[in-house]
C-alpha positions in Angstrom: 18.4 157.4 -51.6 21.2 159.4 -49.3 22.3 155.9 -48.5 23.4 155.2 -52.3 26.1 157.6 -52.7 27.8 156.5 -49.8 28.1 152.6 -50.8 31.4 152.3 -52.8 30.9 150.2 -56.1 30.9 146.8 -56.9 33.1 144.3 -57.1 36.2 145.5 -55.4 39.4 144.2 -55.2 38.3 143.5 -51.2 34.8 142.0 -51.9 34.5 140.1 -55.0 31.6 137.8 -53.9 28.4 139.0 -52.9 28.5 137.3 -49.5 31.1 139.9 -48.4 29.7 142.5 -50.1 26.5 142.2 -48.3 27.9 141.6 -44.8 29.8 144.7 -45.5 27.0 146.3 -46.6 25.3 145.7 -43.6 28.4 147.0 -41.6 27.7 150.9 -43.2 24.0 150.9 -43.0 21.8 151.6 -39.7 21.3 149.0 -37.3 17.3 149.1 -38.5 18.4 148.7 -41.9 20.8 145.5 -41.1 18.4 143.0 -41.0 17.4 141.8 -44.1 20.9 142.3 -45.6 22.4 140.1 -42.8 19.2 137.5 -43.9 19.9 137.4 -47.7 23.6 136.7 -46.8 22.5 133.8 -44.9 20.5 132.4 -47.2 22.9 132.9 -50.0 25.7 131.1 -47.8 23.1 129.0 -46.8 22.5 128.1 -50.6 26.3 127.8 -51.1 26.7 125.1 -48.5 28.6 127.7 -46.1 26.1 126.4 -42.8 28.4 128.2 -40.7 28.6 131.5 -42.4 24.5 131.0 -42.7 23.6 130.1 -39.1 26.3 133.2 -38.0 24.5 136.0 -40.8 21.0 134.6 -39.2 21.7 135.2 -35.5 23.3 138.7 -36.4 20.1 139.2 -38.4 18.2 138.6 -35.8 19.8 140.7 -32.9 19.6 144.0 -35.2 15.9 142.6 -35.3 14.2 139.8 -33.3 10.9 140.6 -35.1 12.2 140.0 -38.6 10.2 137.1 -39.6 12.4 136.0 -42.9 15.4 135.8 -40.9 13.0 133.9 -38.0 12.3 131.4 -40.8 16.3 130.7 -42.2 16.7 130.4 -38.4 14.0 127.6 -38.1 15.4 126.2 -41.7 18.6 125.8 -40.5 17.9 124.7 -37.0 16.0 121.8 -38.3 18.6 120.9 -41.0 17.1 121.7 -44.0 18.6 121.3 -47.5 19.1 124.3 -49.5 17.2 124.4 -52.6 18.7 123.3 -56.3 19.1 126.9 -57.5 18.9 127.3 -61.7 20.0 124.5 -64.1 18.2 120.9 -64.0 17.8 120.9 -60.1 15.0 124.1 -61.1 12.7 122.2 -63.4 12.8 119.1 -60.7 11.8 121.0 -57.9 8.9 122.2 -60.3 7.6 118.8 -61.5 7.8 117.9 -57.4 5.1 120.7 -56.6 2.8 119.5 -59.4 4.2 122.4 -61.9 4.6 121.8 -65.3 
């Protein structure tokens, strides 16, 4: 909760998109704490096509904590080349007819 006041608001006029905002984010909190802020920002680079930007958040992610098993996982994900999901819109309801998921 102490942590809250001290993260300025959002957006800014130097972090409009929420990729920056998380990597700065993870910047200003402890180094226990960086982990799964540095993973979401890979995924969500990940998602955006940014591979670089994904693979670099990942292995950051994973030096504040080589235990952290989601960042473990976008690791293996991205070693192994696999496509980001279809997030919202038509590429949503595919994916669910694919599983078997009405």
């Amino acid at each position: 909760a102490n942590l809250v006041r001290h993260v300025p608001p959002w957006p800014t006029a130097e972090h409009t998109d929420p990729v920056g905002r998380l990597l700065t984010l993870a910047g200003q909190v402890p180094l226990e704490l960086a982990a799964p802020l540095l993973t979401i920002a890979g995924f969500c680079s990940w998602a955006q096509g940014e591979g670089t930007v994904a693979v670099e958040a990942c292995a950051h992610a994973l030096e504040a904590d080589p235990d952290y098993r989601m960042a473990q996982l976008l690791e293996r994900g991205l070693a192994t080349g696999l496509r980001p999901p279809a997030l919202g819109g038509a590429g949503a309801s595919r994916g669910a007819d694919r599983r078997g998921v009405a």
